[in-house]
C-alpha positions in Angstrom: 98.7 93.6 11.8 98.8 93.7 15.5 95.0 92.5 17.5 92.8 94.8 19.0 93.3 95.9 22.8 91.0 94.5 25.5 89.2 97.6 25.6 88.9 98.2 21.6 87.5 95.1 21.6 85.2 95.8 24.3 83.8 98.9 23.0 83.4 97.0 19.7 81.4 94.7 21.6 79.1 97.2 23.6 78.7 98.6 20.0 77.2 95.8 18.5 75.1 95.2 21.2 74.2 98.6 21.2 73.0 98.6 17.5 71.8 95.2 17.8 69.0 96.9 20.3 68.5 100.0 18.2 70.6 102.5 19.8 72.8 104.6 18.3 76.5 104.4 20.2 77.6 107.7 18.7 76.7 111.3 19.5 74.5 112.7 16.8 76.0 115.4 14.2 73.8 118.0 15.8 74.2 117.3 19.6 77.8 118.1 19.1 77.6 121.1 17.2 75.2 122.4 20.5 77.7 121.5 22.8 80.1 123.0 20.5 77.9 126.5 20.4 78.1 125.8 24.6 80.5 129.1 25.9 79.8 127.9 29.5 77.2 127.2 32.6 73.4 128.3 32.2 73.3 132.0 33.2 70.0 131.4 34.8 67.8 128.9 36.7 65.6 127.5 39.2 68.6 126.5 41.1 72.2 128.4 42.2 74.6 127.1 40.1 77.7 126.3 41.3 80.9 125.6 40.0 82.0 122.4 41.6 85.0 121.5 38.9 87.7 122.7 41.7 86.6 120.3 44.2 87.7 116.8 44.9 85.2 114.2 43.3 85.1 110.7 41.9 83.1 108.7 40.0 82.6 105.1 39.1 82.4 105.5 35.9 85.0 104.1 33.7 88.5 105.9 32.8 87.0 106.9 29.3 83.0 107.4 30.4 81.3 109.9 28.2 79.0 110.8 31.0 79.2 111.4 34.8 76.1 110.7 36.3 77.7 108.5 39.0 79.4 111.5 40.4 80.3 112.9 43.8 81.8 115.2 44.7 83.2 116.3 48.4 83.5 119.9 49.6 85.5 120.8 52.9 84.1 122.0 56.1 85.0 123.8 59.0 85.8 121.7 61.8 87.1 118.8 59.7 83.8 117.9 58.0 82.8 116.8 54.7 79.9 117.7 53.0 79.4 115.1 49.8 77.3 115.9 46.8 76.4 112.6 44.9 74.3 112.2 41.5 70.5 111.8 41.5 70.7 108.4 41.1 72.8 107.4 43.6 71.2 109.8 46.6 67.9 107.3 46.5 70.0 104.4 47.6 72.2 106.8 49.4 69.4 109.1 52.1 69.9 108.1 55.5 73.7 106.7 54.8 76.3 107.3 57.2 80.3 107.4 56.1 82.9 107.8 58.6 86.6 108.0 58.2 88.0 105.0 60.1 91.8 104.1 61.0 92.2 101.1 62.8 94.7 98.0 63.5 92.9 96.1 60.5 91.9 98.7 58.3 92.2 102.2 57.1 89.2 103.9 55.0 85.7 104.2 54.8 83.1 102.8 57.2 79.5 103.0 55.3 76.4 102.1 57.5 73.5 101.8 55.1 70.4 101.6 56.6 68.6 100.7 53.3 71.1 97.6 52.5 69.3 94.2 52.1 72.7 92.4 51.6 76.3 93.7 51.5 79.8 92.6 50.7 82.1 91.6 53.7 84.1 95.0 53.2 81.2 96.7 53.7 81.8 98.8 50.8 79.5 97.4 48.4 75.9 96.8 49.2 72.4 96.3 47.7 69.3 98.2 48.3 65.0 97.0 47.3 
């Protein structure tokens, strides 16, 4: 009998916990069966719906996540501009942000200037918000 993977035994862990605290890990029988019954977006609402699926995005979320509500997503411009859709979660930390595309001797990536940061890592990648 071979020993469970790191991540089996992981998700056995967050399990238990989650049990341990009442909640139920698994997607009810029913919740299923309606997203089963789904044939595709809402036909109507307050909001246009669009389809997003075809545009770049990324999440940071885990590899097997059953959820994306750390997701954004980026859309091309004209003139070489980027318009980013993030989750509603994220754009409270996120309003006034400003991300710029830097290459330089030292580094090539993102530059994030968070006005709202209280304290951030020395890549300035990561930061924390009130």
């Amino acid at each position: 009998m071979t020993a469970p993977s790191d991540r089996q035994q992981l998700r056995d862990i967050a399990f238990r916990a989650m049990r341990e605290r009442g909640l139920d890990p698994e997607f009810p029988a029913d919740a299923l069966a309606q997203v089963a019954a789904t044939s595709g977006p809402p036909r109507r609402t307050e909001e246009p719906v669009r389809d997003l699926r075809a545009l770049l995005w990324c999440s940071i979320d885990n590899d097997d996540s059953r959820d994306l509500d750390q997701l954004s997503v980026a859309e091309p411009l004209d003139g070489g501009g980027v318009k980013v859709f993030v989750d509603p979660q994220s754009a409270t930390v996120l309003q006034g942000v400003e991300v710029d595309w830097i290459e330089t001797l030292q580094a090539t990536g993102f530059a994030i200037r968070n006005p709202n940061a209280v304290r951030s890592c020395g890549c300035g990648k990561s930061f924390e918000t009130h």
